[in-house]
N, C-alpha and C positions, 0 to 999 in steps of 0.2 A: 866392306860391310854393306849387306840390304837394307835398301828404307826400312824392310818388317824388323830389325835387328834395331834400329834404331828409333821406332818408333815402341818396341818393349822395354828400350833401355827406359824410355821418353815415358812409358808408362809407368816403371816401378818408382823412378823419382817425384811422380806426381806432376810434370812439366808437358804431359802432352796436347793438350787443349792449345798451351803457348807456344810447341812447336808445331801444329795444325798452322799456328797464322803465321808463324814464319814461311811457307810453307806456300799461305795464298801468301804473302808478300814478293815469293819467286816469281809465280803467277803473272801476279801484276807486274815484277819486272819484265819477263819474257814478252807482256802483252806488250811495253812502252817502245813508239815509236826513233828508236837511238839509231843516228848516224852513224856510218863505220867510220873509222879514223887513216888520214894519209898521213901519217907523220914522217917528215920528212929527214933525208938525213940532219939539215942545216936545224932544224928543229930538235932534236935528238941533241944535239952538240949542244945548241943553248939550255936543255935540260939539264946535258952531264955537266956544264959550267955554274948552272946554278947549282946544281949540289953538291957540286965544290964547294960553293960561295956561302951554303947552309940555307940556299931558296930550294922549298919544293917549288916539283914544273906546274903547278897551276897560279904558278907566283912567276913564271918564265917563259911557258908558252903561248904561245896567240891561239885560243880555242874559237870553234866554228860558233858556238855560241858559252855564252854565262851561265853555269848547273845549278845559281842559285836561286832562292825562292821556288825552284819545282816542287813538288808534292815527291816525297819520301823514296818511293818506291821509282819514280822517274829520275831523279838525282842518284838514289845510288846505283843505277844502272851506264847510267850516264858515265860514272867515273871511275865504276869495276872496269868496262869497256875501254874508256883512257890508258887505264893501267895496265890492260892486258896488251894493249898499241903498242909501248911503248918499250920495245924488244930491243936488247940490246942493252937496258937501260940497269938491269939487275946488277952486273960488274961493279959498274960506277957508284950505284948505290951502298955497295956494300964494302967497297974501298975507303970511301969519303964521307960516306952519311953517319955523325953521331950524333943526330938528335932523337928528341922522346917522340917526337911527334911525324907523322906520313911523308914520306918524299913523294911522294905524288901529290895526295889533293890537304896536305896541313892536319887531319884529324888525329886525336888521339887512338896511342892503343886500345884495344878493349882484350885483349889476352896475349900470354908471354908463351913463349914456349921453349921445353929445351930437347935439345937432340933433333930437330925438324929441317935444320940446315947443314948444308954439306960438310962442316967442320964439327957437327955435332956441340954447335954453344948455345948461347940462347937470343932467342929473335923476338919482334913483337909482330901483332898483327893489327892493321889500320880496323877501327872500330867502323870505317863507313866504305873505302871500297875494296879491302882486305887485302892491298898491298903487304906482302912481309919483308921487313927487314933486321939486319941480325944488331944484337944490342949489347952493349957492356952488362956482363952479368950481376953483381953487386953495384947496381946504383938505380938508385929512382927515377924515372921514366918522366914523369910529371915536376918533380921539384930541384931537380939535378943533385939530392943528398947522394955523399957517395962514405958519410961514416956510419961504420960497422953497427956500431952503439945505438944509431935511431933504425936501423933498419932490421924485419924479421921476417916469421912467414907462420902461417896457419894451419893446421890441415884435419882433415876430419877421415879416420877411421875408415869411413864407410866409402871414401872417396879415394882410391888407389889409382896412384898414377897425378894426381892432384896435390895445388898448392894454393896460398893466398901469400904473395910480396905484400909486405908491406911499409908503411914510413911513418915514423912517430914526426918526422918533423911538416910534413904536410898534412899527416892524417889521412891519405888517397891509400887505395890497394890495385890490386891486379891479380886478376887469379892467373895460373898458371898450369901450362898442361906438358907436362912431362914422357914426351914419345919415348923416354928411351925405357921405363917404368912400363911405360899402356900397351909398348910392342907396336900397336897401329892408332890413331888418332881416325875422328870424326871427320866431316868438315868444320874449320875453325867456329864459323856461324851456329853452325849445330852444336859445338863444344858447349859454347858459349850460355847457350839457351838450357842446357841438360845439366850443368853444373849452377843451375840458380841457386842450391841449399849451400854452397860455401858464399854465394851473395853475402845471404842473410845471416851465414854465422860472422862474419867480415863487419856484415852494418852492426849488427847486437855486441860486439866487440868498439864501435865506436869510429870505424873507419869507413871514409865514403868511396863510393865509385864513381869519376868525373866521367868518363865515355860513356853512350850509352851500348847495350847490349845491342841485337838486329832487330830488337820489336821496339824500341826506342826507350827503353827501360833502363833508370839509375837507381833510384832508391826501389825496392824489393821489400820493408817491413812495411 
């Protein structure tokens, strides 16, 4: 799909101004000065041991420097970069890793998806350096519920191909983007930002979003 394609989708939703600053926030990552990564075999191994163990690798590897306190746009550049390093490393993850949260750098998801991975189940995507990995499909991401009875999902008409998870026992959601419904999918970041009207149907329903979106947005009313 073309930016012009997606930036008319970005228009008829009323989201395009927010996807503009996504947009310079690429910008400014492209501009930020980031390190390439040697990751080494013996480092790759202490990764896949910690995700054995249920440590993400920024919980296990020795980094050239600390990505935190940087300004937004230099930190999530920093550790899409990590993530892409770190080859080899998808196997293991997706063997071993059943947690809600990033094997790489610890963030939450910010969107679920089904059909996007090779088994065609559902996977999440890391809300800050867009790591994916695949998930248990009936269970909460955030609070680990996995009865039937607190959990449901939202959806809105106008939005095909779309979903909102959600938990009556934490009261968190997660929208949800459905490849196998949409045929082809956005980039997740882009999903993300163009479905901001099930945000707000999700928050006016009484349910919050703990990650935030890529413009650094949680509440939406």
């Amino acid at each position: 799909m073309s930016p012009k394609d997606i930036i008319i989708e970005a228009e008829k939703k009323g989201v395009r101004k927010l996807l503009e600053h996504y947009y310079d926030l690429l910008d400014a990552m492209k501009a930020a000065d980031i390190p390439s990564f040697n990751i080494s075999s013996s480092e790759l191994q202490d990764a896949i041991d910690g995700i054995k163990r249920g440590r993400y690798v920024l919980k296990t590897v020795k980094l050239p420097f600390e990505p935190d306190g940087k300004e937004d746009a230099f930190r999530k550049a920093f550790l899409m970069n990590l993530a892409k390093g770190l080859n080899g490393l998808g196997d293991a993850v997706n063997k071993y890793w059943e947690n809600g949260f990033c094997p790489v750098c610890g963030s939450l998801p910010s969107l679920g998806v089904f059909g996007g991975n090779r088994d065609g189940g559902m996977s999440l995507v890391c809300s800050l350096c867009e790591t994916q990995w695949n998930f248990r499909r009936l269970h909460c991401p955030f609070c680990g519920n996995d009865d039937q009875k607190g959990l449901g999902y939202l959806y809105s008409e106008a939005e095909e191909g779309y979903r909102i998870n959600y938990c009556d026992k934490c009261k968190l959601y997660l929208k949800i983007v459905d490849v196998r419904k949409k045929g082809n999918a956005y980039p997740y970041p882009i999903e993300d930002i163009i479905t901001l009207p099930l945000d707000i149907l999700a928050q006016e329903k009484g349910y919050k979003r703990l990650s935030p979106n890529p413009l650094g947005m949680v509440m939406l009313k």
